[in-house]
N, C-alpha and C positions, 0 to 999 in steps of 0.2 A: 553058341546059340545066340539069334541077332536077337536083339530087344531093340535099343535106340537108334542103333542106325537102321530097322526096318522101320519102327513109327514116325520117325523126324519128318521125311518129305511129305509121309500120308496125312501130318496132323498140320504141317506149316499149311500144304492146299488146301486142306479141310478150314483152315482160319484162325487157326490154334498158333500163337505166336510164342507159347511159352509151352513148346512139350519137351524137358531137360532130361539131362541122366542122374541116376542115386549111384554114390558110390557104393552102394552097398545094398542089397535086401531093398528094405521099406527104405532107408537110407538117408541121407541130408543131400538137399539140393544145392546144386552150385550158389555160390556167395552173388551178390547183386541181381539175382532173378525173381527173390522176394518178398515179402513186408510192404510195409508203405512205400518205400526207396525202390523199391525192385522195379528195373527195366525188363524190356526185352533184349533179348542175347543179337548179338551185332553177327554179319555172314560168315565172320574172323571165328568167331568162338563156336558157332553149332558146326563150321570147319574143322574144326579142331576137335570136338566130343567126336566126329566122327571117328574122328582119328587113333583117337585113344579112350575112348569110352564106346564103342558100337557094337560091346556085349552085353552092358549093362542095361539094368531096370529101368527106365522112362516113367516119367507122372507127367500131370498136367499142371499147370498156375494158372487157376481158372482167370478168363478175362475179367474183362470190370463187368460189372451188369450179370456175370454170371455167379449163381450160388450151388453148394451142391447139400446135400443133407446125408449124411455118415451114417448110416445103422447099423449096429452090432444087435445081434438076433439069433445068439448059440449059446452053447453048454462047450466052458472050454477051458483050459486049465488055468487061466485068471477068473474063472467065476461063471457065474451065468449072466447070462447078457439077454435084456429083454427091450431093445428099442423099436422091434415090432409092435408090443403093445403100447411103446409110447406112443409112434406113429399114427396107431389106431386111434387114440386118445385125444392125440390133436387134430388126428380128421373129425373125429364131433364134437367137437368143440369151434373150429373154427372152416368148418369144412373139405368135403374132400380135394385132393389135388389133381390136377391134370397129368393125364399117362404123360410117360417121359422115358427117358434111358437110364438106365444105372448102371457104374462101373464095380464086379464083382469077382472075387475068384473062390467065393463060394456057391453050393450047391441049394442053400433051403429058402430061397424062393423069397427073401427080405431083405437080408444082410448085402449092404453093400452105398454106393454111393449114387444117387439121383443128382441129375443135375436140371436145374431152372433157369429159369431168365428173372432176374429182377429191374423196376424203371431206372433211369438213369437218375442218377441223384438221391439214391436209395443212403441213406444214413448207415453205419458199421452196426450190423447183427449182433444180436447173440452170439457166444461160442459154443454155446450146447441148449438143446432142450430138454428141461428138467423138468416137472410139477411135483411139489411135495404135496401132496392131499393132507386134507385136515386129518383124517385119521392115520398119519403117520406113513402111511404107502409113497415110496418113492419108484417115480419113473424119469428111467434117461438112457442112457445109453445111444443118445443120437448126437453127435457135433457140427457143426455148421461150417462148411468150407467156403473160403471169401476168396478173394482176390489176392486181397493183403495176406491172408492167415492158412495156413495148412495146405495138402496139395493131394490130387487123383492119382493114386496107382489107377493103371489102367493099361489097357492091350498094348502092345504083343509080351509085355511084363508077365512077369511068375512071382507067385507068392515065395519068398525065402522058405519060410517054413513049410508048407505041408506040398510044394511044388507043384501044387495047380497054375496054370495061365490064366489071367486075367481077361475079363470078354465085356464085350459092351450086351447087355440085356434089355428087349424093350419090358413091357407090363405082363406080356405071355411067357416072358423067360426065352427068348426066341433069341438067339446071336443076332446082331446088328451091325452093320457097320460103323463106321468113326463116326458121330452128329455133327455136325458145325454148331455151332454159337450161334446163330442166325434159328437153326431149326429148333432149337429147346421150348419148350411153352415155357409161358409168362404163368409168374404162382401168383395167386390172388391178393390184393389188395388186404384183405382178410389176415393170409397165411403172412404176408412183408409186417403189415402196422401190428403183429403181437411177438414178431422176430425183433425187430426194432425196441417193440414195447422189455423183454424179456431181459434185454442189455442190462436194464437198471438194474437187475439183482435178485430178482425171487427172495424165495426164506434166506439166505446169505446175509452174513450181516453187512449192514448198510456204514457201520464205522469208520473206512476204510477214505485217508484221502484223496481226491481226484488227481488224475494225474493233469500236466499239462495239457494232453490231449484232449482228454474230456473237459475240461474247463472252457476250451475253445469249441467242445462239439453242437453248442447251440449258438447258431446265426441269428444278427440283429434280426433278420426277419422272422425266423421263428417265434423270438422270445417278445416281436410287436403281435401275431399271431395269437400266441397266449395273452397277451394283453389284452387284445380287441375280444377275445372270448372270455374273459371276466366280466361279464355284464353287471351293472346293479339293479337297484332295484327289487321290488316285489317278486318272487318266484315265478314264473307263468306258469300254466297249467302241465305244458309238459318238463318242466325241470320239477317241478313238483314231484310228478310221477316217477321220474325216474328215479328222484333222490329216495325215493321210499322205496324200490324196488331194492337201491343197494344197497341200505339199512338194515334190510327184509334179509337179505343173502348173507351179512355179515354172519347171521348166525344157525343160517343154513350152511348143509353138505355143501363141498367142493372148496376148491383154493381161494382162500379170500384175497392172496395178493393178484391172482391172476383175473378173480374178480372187481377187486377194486381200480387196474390199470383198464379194462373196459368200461365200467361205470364213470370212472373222471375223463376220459375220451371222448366219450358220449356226450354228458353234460356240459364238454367244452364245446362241442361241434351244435349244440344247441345254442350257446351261449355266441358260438361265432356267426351262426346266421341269423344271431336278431334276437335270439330269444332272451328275457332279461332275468336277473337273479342269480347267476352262474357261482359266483363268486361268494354268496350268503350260502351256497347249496351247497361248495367245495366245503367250505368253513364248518358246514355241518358235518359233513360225511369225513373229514380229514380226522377231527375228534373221534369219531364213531370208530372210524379205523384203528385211530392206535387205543383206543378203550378195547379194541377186539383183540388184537395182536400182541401188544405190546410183552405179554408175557411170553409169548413163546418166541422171543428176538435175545439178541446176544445182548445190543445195546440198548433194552426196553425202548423207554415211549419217543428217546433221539431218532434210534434204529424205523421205527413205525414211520415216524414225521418225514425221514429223509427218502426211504421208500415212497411214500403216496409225494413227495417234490418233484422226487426224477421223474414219477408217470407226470405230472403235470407238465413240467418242463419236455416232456420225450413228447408230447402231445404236438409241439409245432413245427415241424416238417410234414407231419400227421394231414395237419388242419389247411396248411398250402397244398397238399396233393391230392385231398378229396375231402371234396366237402361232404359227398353222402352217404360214405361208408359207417355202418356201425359195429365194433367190434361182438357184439352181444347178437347180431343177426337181427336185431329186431327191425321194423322201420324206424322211420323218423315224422311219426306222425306231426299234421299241422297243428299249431293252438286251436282250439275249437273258437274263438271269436273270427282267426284267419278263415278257419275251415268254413264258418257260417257263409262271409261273405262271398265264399267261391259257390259255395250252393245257390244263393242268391243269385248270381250272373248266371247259374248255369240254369235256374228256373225260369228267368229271364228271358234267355236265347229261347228256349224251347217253347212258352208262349207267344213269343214274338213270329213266331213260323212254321208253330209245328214240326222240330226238323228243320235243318238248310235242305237236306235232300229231296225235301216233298215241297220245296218252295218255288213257284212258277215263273219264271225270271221275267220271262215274256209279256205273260199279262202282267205284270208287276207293272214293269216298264212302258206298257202301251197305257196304261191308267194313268200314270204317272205323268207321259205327256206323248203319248205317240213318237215313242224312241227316244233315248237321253237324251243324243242332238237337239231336238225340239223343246225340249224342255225349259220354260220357262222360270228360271231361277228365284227373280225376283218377288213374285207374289207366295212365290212356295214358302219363303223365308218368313214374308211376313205373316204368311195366314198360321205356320208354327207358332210366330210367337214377337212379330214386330221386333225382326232381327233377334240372334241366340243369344245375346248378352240381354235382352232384355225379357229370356225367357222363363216365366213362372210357372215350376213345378207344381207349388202347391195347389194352381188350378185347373190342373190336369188331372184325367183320371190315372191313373202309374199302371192302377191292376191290371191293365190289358197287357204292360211286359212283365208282371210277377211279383216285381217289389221296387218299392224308392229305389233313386239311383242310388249305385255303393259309395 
């Protein structure tokens, strides 16, 4: 029965540069095709698997930029598996996701592998999503397939065990054909900055030390990024708000670490467009954090402090890729002295012409001097104001455009 030597030429045209063979079942992939080090396979070597592997099972190495999301969502003799209700969980919370394809060789309508598109330069995910809820409810049952990490069963493959074929599925359950990489949707801004965010650890304990990898995984620029987002100063009105909001939550339902990596997000992205205090508000809310947690952590109040550093530090690739996302959904409303003065110009305009669309171009312009051409510059100037540098406001009437200049 063909497996890899029918999907090799369908998935190499399709754009898929790493579709290999498993020695076995689910199996191990050929050595040098993946991890950080993994190439693509040279015309020598996929010559060769034809050769001598062209019965075997086939997976994918997803390309760069593409991610897939793993659900297990059965009753099966390892347990029961519930990564549909994860699924569901992280669509409300951080909204839902665009239809897409999944690779599955099962039957009940969940289970199986989704694949996306993420932007280039997307930082190393998660390897699973978990929430531990405050009252003890754990959900997971989903893993996160990367470039570097783990790989797609998928067509014209057979499950070892229960010897179903594997198929490509869209959102209806419909057989599809192969996707390219090219056609997958892009997962939201949203769904990437709390994959990213998640890396640091959840309720795990935070003990553990970095390895060289992650030591190097924050760029000078990110960590000037977090810099410029430590404002000082007095709190403004909206870092104010916010800080209270997630004070408020600390001892409200739901995950307080999955609510604190959105709240210090937040507050950074305020902090990075201007707004001041950032860094008195972290100070607050950091305490507030491990006074919250700290008990129910392996390594108490160390375990708290190092969790709420990595969301701060995870914050700056964050903060260079969008300024106006906010993990919490909320907006990003203006400071209300900013907010005044935009009203002000906008009561302005609308005095000054009723509307631009109701405004007479024509007679404007024939008043003014019988066509701009004709217009006499010089006396205009001065009956304004004996030249604009020497022009005083305060002896004008303003109210006819609405308010003082801003």
């Amino acid at each position: 029965m063909a497996g890899y030597s029918l999907g090799a030429p369908l998935y190499l045209a399709a754009g898929w540069t790493r579709f290999v063979p498993l020695d076995s079942g689910k199996g191990v992939v050929p050595k040098g095709v993946s991890g950080h080090q993994g190439a693509d396979p040279t015309p020598e070597q996929r010559a060769y698997w034809l050769r001598t592997k062209g019965d075997a099972n086939g997976c994918l190495i997803l390309a760069e930029g593409v991610i897939g999301l793993d659900v297990d969502h059965y009753d099966g003799e390892n347990g029961v598996k519930r990564g549909g209700d994860t699924l569901a969980h992280a669509d409300t919370l951080w909204g839902p996701r665009p239809p897409t394809v999944r690779s599955t060789s099962r039957t009940d309508g969940v289970s199986g592998i989704s694949l996306y598109r993420v932007p280039d330069g997307t930082p190393l995910l998660a390897g699973q999503i978990k929430f531990v809820l405050d009252d003890g409810t754990v959900l997971s049952d989903i893993e996160i397939v990367q470039h570097h990490h783990r790989n797609v069963n998928c067509w014209p493959s057979w499950h070892a065990k229960t010897g179903r074929q594997y198929q490509w599925l869209d959102e209806d359950d419909t057989v599809v054909g192969i996707p390219t990489p090219k056609s997958l949707p892009l997962l939201s801004p949203r769904w990437v900055a709390w994959l990213v965010a998640m890396r640091g650890g959840g309720h795990r304990s935070a003990q553990r030390a970095r390895s060289p990898r992650e030591a190097k995984a924050y760029s000078a620029a990110e960590a000037a990024a977090v810099a410029r987002a430590m404002t000082l100063g007095g709190m403004s009105a909206t870092v104010t708000s916010r800080l209270e909001q997630a004070l408020a939550e600390l001892s409200g339902p739901g995950c307080r670490y999955d609510g604190m990596v959105g709240h210090t997000l937040a507050l950074l992205r305020y902090g990075y467009n201007g707004a001041p205090g950032v860094e008195h508000a972290l100070d607050v809310y950091q305490e507030a954090y491990r006074d919250a947690v700290c008990a129910d952590r392996d390594g108490g109040d160390s375990a708290a402090d190092n969790e709420f550093e990595r969301a701060v530090r995870g914050t700056g690739w964050l903060l260079l890729h969008d300024l106006s996302f906010d993990p919490l959904g909320t907006d990003f409303p203006l400071d209300p002295e900013i907010a005044a003065r935009f009203e002000e110009i906008e009561t302005a305009m609308t005095n000054c012409c009723n509307e631009f669309d109701d405004f007479d171009e024509t007679a404007a312009t024939t008043y003014c001097g019988n066509e701009f051409d004709d217009f006499d510059e010089t006396p205009a100037t001065t009956h304004c104001g004996n030249e604009f540098d020497g022009f005083d406001e305060t002896d004008h009437d303003t109210t006819e455009v609405g308010h003082d200049r801003a």
